[in-house]
N, C-alpha and C positions, 0 to 999 in steps of 0.2 A: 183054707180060704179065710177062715177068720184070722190067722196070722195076716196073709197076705192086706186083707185090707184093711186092718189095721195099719202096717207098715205103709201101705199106701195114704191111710190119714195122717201119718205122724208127718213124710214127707213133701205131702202133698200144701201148696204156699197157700195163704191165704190169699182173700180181693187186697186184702191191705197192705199186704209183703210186695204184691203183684203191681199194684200202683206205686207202689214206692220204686221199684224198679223201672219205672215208666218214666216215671218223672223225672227229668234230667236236674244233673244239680248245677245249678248256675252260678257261679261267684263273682260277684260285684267287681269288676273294675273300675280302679279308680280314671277321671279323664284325664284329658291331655292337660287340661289348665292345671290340676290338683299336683301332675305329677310334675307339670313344672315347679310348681310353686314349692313344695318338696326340695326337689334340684337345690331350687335357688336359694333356700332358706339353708339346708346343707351346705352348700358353695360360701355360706358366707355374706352373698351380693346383694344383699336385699334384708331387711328388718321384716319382723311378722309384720309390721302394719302396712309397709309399703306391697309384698305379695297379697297382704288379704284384700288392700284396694286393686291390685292387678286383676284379682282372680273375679272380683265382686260383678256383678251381672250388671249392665249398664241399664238404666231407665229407659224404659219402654217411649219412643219419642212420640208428643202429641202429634195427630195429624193437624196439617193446615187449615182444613175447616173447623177445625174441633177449636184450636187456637183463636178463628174470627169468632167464632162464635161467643166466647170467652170475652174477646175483646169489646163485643157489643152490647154483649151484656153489662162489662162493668162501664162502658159511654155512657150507658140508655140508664145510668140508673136514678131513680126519681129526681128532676129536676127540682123538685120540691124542697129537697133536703139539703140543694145550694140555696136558696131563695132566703137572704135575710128575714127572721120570724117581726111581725110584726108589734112594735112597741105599744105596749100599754097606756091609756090615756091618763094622763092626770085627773084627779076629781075634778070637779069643775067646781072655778071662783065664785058665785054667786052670790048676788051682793047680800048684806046681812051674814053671813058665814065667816068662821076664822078662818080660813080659807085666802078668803075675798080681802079681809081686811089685813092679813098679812101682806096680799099682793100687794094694795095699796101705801104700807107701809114701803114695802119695796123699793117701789117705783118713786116713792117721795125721795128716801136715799140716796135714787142713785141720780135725780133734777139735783139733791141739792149740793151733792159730789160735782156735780157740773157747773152748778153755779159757783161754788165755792172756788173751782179751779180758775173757772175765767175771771172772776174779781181778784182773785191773789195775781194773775199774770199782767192785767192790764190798770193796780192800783195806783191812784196821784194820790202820796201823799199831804197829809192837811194840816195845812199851815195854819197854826193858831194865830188868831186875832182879834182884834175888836169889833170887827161885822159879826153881828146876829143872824144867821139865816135860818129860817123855818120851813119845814118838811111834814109833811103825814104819814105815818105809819098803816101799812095794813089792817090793822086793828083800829086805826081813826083815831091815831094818838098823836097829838102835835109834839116834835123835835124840833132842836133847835142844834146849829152847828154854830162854835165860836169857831169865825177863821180869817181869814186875810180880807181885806177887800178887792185884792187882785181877785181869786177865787171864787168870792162873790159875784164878781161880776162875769168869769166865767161862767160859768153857772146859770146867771140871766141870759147870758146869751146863748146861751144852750152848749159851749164848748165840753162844758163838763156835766156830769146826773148825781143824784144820789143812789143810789143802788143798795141793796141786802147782800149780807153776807152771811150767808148760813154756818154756823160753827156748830161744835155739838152740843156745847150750854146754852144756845138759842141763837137770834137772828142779831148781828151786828152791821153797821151800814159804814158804805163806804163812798169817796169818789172816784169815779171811772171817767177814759174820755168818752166823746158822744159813740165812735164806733161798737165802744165796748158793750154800753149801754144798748146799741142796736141789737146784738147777739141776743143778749140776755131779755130782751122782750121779745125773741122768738121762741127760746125756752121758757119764760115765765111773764106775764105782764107786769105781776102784780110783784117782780123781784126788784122793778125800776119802781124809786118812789118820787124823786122828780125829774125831770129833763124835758128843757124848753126846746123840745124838738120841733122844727118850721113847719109849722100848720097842723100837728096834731101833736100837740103838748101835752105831757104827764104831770100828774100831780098837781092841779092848778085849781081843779075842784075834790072835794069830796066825792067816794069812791060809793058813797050810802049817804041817806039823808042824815042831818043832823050833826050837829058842829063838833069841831074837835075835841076830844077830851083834854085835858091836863097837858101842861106844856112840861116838857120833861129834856133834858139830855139827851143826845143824840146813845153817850155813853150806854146808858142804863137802860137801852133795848136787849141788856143779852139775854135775858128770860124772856123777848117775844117769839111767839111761835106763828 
């Protein structure tokens, strides 16, 4: 007996002989794509790169709602962030401030840029002569022009003004016709120094009380300011 079952445990399987025996063996087959791809690459007809994009698994396609939704989202998105940002204010000119006084200087610039252009486009030149004629300056300085007496007498009759002419070594005076002198006392009054214009004449009184200074050359205004 004790042979016998011994021999019986020697032959007898184990659980694990037992299940292994159970358990089928399955060998992976390759698919149908793989084995084409195989084929074709053998054959010849096809590079590795052209089978491996055959064989590759095509992208999962969005659904249609999935897509509007997408698309509404990137419509909807914050109008805020098309919206030009709002510019920052300049300090403010306030008079007394370098600021304020640069403005100033500015705006002087760009009247006397403007004056300057329209005297140079519509100047009569001046005919020197033996007529005296006298002018007041800004400043309350008496001038005097040596010129023709034709000119003179334009002049009284208001055809012609004397006018400023702002350069950048200072103010020089010139003659303009009446139109021109019109312009220019609506950019500046005080840019016309005479012109016997028909019922409201320039330059005929003092601008301040108190008489003229020094009678000087019309020349020798280039340092007035």
């Amino acid at each position: 007996m004790n042979g016998a079952a011994s021999y019986g445990q020697e032959h007898t399987p184990g659980k694990a002989a037992i299940a292994a025996r159970r358990r089928p063996w399955v060998r992976a087959r390759p698919s149908a794509m793989q084995d084409l791809r195989d084929k074709l690459l053998k054959a010849g007809l096809v590079t590795r790169d052209q089978a491996d994009k055959a064989t590759r698994p095509e992208p999962r396609p969005v659904p249609a709602r999935e897509r509007e939704r997408e698309r509404a989202r990137s419509t909807a998105a914050p109008a805020k962030a098309s919206e030009p940002p709002v510019p920052k204010l300049p300090p403010l000119a306030l008079p007394g401030t370098a600021a304020h006084s640069r403005l100033l200087a500015l705006k002087q610039q760009q009247l006397d840029a403007q004056l300057r252009e329209l005297v140079k486009a519509g100047e009569v030149p001046l005919e020197p002569g033996e007529t005296t004629f006298h002018f007041v300056t800004r400043k309350q300085k008496l001038r005097r022009l040596e010129l023709s007496a034709a000119q003179a007498a334009l002049l009284e009759a208001g055809t012609l003004a004397v006018v400023e002419r702002p350069e950048p070594g200072g103010i020089e005076h010139s003659l303009v016709p009446a139109a021109v002198a019109e312009k220019l006392a609506l950019l500046s009054a005080k840019a016309v120094r005479f012109y016997n214009r028909p019922g409201s004449p320039i330059g005929f009184e003092p601008e301040s009380p108190g008489a003229p200074a020094a009678e000087g050359s019309a020349d020798g205004d280039a340092t007035e300011g």
